[in-house]
Structures are given as C-alpha cells and as structure tokens.
C-alpha positions in Angstrom: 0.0 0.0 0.0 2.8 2.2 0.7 4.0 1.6 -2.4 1.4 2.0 -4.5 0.7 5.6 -2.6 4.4 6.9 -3.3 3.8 5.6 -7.1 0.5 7.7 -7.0 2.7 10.7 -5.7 5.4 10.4 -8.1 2.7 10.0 -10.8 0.4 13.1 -9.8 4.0 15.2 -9.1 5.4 14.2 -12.6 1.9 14.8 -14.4 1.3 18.2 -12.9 4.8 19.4 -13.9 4.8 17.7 -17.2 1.3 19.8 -17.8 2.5 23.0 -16.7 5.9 22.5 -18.5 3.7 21.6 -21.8 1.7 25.0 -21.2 4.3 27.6 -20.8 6.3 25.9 -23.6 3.3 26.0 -26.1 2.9 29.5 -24.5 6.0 30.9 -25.6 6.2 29.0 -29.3 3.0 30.1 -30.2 3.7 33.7 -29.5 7.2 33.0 -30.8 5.6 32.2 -33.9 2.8 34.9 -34.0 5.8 37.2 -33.7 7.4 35.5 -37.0 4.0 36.0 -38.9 3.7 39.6 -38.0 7.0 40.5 -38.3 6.5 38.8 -41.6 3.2 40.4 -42.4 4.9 44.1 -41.8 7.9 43.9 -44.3 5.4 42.5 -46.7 3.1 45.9 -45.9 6.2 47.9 -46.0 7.2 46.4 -49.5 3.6 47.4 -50.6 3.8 51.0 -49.3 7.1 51.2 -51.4 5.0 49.9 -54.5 7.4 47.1 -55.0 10.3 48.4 -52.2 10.9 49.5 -48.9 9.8 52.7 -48.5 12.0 56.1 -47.1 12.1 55.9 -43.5 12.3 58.9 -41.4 16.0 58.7 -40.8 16.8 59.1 -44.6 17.8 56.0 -46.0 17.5 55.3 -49.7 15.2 52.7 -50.9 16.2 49.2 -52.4 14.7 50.1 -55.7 14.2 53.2 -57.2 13.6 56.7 -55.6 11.6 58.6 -54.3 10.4 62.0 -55.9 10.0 64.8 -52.5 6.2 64.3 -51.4 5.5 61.7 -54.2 5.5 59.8 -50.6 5.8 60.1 -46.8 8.1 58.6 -44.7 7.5 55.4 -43.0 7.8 55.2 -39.6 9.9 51.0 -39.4 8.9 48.4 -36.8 11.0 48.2 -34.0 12.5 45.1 -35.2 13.9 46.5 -38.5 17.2 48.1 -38.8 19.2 50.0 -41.8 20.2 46.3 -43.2 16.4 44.9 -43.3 15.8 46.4 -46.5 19.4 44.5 -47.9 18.5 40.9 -46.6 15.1 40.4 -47.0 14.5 38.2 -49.7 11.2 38.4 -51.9 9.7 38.5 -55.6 6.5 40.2 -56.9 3.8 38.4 -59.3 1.5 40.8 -61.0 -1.7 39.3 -62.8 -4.4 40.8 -64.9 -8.0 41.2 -63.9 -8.3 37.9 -66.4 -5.7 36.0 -63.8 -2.3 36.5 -66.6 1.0 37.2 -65.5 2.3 40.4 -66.6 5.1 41.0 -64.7 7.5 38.8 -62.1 10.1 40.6 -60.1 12.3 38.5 -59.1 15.6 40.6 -58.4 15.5 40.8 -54.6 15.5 36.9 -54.5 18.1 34.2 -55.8 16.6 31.0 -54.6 13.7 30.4 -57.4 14.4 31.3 -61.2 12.0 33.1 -62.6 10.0 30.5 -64.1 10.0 28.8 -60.5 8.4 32.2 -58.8 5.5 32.3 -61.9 4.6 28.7 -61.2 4.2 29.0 -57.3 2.6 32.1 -57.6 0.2 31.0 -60.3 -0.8 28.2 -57.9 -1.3 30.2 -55.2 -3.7 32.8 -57.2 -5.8 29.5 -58.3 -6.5 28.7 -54.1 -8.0 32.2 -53.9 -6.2 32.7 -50.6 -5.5 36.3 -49.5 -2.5 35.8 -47.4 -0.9 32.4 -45.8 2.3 30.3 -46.0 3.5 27.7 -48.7 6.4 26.1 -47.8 8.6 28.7 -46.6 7.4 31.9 -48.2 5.2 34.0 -46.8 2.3 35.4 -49.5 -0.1 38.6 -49.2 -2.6 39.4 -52.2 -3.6 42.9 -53.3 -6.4 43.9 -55.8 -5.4 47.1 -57.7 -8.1 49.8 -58.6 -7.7 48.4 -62.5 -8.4 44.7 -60.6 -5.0 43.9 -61.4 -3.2 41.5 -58.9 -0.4 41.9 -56.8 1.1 38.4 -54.7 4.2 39.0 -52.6 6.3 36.0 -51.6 8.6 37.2 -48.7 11.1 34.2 -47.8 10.7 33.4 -44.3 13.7 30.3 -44.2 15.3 31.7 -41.6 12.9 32.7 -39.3 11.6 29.4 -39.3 15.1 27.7 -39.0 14.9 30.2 -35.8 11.6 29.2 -34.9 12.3 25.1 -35.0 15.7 25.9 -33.2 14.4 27.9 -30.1 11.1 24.8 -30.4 13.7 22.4 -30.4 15.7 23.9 -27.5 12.6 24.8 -24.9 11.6 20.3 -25.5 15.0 19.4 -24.9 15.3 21.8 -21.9 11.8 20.7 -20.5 12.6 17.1 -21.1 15.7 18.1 -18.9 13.8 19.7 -16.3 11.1 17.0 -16.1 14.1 14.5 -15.3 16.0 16.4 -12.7 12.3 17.0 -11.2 11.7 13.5 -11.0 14.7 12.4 -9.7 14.1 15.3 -7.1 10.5 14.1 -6.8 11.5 10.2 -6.5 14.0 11.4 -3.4 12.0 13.4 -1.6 9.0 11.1 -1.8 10.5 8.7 0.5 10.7 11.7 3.6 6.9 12.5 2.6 4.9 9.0 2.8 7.3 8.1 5.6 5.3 9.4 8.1 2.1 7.7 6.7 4.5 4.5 6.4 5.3 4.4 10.1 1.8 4.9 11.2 0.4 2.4 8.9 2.9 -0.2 10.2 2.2 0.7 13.9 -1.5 0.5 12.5 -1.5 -3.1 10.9 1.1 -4.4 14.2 -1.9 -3.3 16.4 -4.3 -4.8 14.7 -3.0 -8.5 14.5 -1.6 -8.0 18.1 -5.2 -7.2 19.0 -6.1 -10.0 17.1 -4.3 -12.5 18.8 -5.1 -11.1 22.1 -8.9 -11.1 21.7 -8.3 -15.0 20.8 -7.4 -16.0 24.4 -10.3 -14.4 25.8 -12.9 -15.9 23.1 -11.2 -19.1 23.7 -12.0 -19.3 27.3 -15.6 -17.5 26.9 -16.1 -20.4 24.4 -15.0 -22.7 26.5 -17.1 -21.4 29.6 -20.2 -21.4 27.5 -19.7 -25.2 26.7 -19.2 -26.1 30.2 -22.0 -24.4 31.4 -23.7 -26.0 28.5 -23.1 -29.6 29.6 -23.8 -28.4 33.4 -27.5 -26.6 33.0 -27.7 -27.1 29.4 -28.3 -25.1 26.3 -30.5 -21.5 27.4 -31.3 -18.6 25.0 -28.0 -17.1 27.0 -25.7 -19.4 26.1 -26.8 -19.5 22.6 -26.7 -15.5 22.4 -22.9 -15.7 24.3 -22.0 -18.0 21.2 -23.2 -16.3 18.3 -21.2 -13.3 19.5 -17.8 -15.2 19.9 -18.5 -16.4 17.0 -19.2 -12.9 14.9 -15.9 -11.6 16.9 -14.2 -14.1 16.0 -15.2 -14.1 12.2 -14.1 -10.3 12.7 -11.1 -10.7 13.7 -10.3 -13.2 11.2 -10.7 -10.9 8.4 -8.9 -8.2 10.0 -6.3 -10.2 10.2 -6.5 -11.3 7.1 -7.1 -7.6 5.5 -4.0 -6.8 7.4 -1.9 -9.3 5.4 -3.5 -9.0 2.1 -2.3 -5.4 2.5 1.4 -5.6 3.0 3.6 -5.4 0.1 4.7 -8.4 -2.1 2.1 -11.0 -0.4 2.2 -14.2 -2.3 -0.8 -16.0 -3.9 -0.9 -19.7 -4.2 -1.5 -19.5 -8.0 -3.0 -22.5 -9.5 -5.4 -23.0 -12.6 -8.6 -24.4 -10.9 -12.5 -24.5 -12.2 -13.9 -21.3 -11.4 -17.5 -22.5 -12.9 -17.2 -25.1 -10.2 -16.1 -22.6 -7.5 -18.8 -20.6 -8.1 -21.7 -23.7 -8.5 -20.5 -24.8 -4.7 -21.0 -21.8 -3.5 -24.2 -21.0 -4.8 -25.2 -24.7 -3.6 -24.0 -24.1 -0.4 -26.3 -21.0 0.2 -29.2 -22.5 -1.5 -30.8 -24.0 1.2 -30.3 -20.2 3.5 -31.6 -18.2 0.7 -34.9 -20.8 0.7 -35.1 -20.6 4.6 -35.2 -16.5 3.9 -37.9 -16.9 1.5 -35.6 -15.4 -1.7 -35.1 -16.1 -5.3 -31.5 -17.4 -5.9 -30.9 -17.8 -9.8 -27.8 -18.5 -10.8 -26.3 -18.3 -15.0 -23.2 -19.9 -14.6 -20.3 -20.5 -17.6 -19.5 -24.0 -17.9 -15.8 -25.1 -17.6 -14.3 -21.5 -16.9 -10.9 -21.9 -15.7 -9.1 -19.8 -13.9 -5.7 -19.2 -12.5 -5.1 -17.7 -9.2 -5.8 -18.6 -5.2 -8.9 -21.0 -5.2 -9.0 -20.3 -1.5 -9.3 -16.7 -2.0 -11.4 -17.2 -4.8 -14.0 -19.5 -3.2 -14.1 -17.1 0.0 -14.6 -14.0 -2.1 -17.9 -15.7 -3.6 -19.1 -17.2 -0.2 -18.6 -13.5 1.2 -20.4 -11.6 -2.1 -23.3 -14.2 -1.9 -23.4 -13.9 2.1 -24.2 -10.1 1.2 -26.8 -10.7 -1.5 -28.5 -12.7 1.2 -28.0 -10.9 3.9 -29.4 -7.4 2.4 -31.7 -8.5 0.1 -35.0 -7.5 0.7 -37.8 -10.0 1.9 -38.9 -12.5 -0.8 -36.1 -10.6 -2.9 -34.4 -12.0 -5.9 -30.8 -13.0 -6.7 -29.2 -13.7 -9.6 -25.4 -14.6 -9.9 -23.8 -14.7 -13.4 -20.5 -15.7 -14.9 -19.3 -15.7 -18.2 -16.1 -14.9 -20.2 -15.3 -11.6 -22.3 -12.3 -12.4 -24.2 -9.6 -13.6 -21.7 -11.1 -12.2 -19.1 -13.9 -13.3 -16.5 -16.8 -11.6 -15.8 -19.1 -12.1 -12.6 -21.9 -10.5 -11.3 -24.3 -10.7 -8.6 -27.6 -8.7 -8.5 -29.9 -8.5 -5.3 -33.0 -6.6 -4.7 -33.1 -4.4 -2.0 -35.5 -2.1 -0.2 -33.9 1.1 -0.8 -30.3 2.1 -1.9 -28.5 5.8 -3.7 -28.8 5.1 -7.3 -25.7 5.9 -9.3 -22.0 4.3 -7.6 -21.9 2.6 -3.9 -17.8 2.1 -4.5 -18.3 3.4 -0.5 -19.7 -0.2 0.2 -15.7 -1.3 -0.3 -14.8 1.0 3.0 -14.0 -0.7 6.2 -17.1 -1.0 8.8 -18.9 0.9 6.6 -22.5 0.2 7.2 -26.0 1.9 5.0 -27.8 0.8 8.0 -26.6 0.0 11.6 -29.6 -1.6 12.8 -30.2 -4.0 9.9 -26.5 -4.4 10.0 -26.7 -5.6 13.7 -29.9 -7.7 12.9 -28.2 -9.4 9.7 -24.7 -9.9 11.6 -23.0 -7.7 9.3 -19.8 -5.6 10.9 -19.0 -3.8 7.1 -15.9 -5.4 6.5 -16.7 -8.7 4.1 -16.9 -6.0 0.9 -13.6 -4.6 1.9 -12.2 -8.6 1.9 -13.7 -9.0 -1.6 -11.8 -5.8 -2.7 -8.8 -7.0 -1.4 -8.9 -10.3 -2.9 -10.3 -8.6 -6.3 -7.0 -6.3 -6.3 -4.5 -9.1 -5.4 -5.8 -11.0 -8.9 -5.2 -7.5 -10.7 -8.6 -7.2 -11.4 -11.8 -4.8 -10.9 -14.8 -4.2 -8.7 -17.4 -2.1 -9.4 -21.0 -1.6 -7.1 -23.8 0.4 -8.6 -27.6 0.6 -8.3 -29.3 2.3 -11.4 -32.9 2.0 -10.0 -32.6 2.4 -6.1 -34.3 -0.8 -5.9 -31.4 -3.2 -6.1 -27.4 -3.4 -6.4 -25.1 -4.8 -8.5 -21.7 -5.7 -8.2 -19.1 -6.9 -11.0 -16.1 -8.4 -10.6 -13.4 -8.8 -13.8 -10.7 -11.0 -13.2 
C-alpha cells in the first residue's frame, strides 16, 4: 500500500509538472511564432507601401529600388525590429496578374533562390487557391487587388525565421525534457521523507491490529469454552446460545482483520494455480441455497461451464461465499438474486444482482470501505460488521482485477467483478 501511494505521488508530481511545462512551452512558441508572422506580415506591408520596395524611413535612408520624388510619398515610420540592413537581406519576388488571372510581370531581383519560371509557377498556384495571405512552404504570400483589378502576390522568404523558430522549439523540449528529469529524480528522493510518516503509522496500525487479534483470541477461547461447560452443566439456554453467536461474529471479525491486514502488505504471495472457477462458483451457490430458501428469496444463478481460472482458489471461493453472504444478507424479503459468470475475451466476468429495499442510485464504491455500514440496525440484525466487501476488494486487487458496485434504480445493487 505504501507503495502504490508513493507511485501515486510520483505519478500526480510528474503529471502536474509535465502539464505546466507543456503549457508555458506552447505559450511561448505560439507567441514565438505569431511574432514570425507579424513581423512577416509588416515587411510584406512595408514592401507594398514602397510599391514594390521598402519605402524612405524617417532617418533618410534610400530605398532598395528606385527613388523617391520629394512628397511623391511620406516617410515610413519602421517596426522596432527592422534596422538599416532589413531592407538589404530580405529576400522576396513580386507576381502581377491581370483582372483575367495573366501574368504580366515577375520581379524576381530581390531573391536568388527560385528562377523566374519557379516564382511564376508558385505564384500561379497560389492565385488559383483564392487565398489572400498564408504560407507555402517557406514563403510567406499577401494578395492585393489594384483599382484596374490587377493583382499583386508577394512572396517574402521566411527560411530563416523558421530555422529560428524550429531551433528555439527544439531547445525549450530538450530543456523541458531536462527539467522534467532532474524534477523527478528530485521528486523520487523526496517522496520517501513524505509518505514516511504515513509508512510508520500504517505499520504501527497493521502491528496493532494483529496484536489485537491475537489477544482477543485467548479471551474468546476461554468464553467459548465457559459457555460449553455451562452447556453440559445446566444445558443449552437462549443465553448461552446469544454468548456463542457473538464469539463467534468476533471471531469471524477478527479473522478478516487479520486477514485484511496481510493482504495489504507489500509483495504478499498468492498460491497461484489454474482451478475451475465454474465449479467454485456452483459450490457456493449450492451451499447458500438452502439459507436463501429458509429466507424466503429467489437465488438464480447463470453460470459459464468449464471456466478456468488461474489464481488462489482459497481466495477465490471465499470471495464468492462472502459476495453471496451479502446478497443474502441485504436482500430484501422474498427478494431476488441472480449470480452470473461468463467470459469476455480472456477475461472473466461475474456479477451478482440483489433486490433491495432502498439504496443511492448511481455508484456505492463506498460499500468497499472498512465497517462501513448503509444501516446500523439491519447491520446488527443481519450480523454484518462492514468489513466482508472490503475482503472482496482486497482479494479482487490481489488478482489484478476490478470491482465495481452500482444501483441504477434504487431498488437493487449490482456488483461486477473482472478478473
């Protein structure tokens, strides 16, 4: 158990880091890369302002391509991010199209990596998608309509903002990854101090238990023993009998304490062995047969024939006497039963249904909790203590397998078991 809860703090640790590591990284990359596409986005506006160039900026310098006549236009107050050199290594080419979707001019003098014929056949493809602005490949494209309907579709080259971009996206997964590790080595450390605490008071918790245990066994000996000899001396009275019915429900109690007790300490061994488990089942339910008769109830039982099983028949056998014990015990009067097997795929499926007076619709995984009782007065009637379900769980988890209890009408309960 122990084990199992430092895995569980290791794994919620590691999950919650990994998440908030995921979320500043995609954090920063996306605005990394909303800061490539407007940065993109604002040469490509600058190049239209220059019809075809950058423009004059207010410091003077001349443009890349022509001149400007004084007032043909103002100057253009630049980005932060662009300096005297922007103009000198940005790379892009110009296709101009007709109203009827010809190409009447590519400018391709401000870029070296496409010929010309290259630049008209991407640009044609892109005028045919309609799109107004958007990447292909590595270029970055904006359309503008001229007042004669004329197109213009600049392709700015973008390679090495991206080879920036997957660089710096590359570096903040490696340095994550990193961080992630050195957290859980951290994490694996420093939860041995944390469940320590909870490890010693466990252990002092499970030694006083079977100490109890073995303690309260004297004591119910010689009360046993008592109530025989008084037996044989006055014989049998309704106070005798009432003395050994509760030896015997304190001992069954402190039998499965015990028996919780070790189920629950790490690396317990199971007598594995590949048994009937059709057959396990069919004793059981002909065992309680004639107590669920006596009780006036409907036992019905739909059982798999030859399903074989491997694990602790012993375990097995008593987690089926203690589920049908319940069903008998809680059902209603002149109640119904119905206990079914059958196999799904490799795995076994059992169920047992019981009718009950009134139960919470929806999940009763609360039923699995020690000495946990829906009714303390039945409970007492029945000879219930609230500690058989939590048994079943045990035996349930030591076979790696599942329990479930639900009631989806308030009427009855259900409980299925996959092993």
């Amino acid at each position: 158990m122990i084990r199992s809860l430092r895995r569980k703090f290791i794994a919620i640790t590691m999950a919650s880091v990994a998440l908030v590591l995921l979320l500043i990284m995609s954090i920063i990359n996306v605005i990394n890369y909303r800061n490539l596409v407007e940065r993109s986005d604002a040469k490509i506006n600058m190049i239209l302002t220059g019809n075809g160039g950058f423009p004059v900026r207010e410091d003077k310098y001349e443009r890349t391509k022509g001149s400007t006549p004084p007032g043909a236009q103002p100057p253009f107050k630049n980005p932060d991010f662009m300096t005297k050199e922007t103009p000198f290594n940005t790379r892009y080419f110009i296709a101009t199209f007709d109203k009827d979707g010809n190409v009447t001019e590519i400018e391709t003098e401000f870029i070296a990596a496409l010929t010309e014929e290259e630049s008209e056949a991407l640009a044609k493809s892109i005028l045919a998608t309609g799109k107004e602005k958007g990447f292909t490949s590595t270029y970055r494209f904006m359309r503008q309509t001229e007042e004669d309907d004329s197109i213009q579709l600049i392709f700015l080259d973008c390679s090495e903002d991206f080879y920036s971009f997957k660089t710096f996206l590359r570096t903040t997964i490696i340095v994550s990854l990193i961080g992630a590790t050195l957290v859980f080595l951290l994490v694996l450390t420093v939860s041995k101090i944390v469940v320590k605490p909870i490890a010693e008071s466990y252990e002092k918790q499970k030694r006083f238990i079977t100490d109890a245990s073995h303690e309260i066994k004297t004591p119910l000996g010689i009360i046993s023993a008592n109530t025989e000899v008084m037996e044989m001396e006055s014989g049998e009275t309704e106070w005798t009998k009432s003395t050994r019915r509760q030896v015997e429900r304190l001992t069954a109690l402190t039998e499965k304490l015990v028996f919780l007790s070790r189920m629950e300490e790490e690396g317990t061994e199971l007598n594995i062995t590949e048994f009937s488990l059709s057959e396990a089942l069919e004793d059981t339910v002909s065992a309680f047969l004639p107590v669920a008769e006596q009780k006036g109830l409907f036992l019905a039982a739909d059982i798999g024939s030859e399903i074989r099983y491997k694990g602790d028949e012993a375990m097995i056998r008593q987690m089926f006497s203690l589920l049908t014990d319940n069903a008998i015990k809680y059902s209603k009067e002149k109640g119904t039963i119905k206990i079914n097997m059958k196999e799904n795929g490799k795995r076994k499926q059992i169920t047992f249904w019981n009718s009950v007076e009134e139960i919470e619709k929806g999940d009763l995984s609360v039923l699995f909790e020690r000495f946990y009782r829906k009714d303390s007065s039945r409970s007492t009637k029945t000879g219930g203590h609230g500690i058989g379900l939590s048994v079943v769980k045990e035996i349930v988890r030591a076979h790696k397998g599942k329990i479930s209890a639900e009631s989806k009408d308030g009427k009855s309960i259900l409980f299925t078991i996959i092993l």
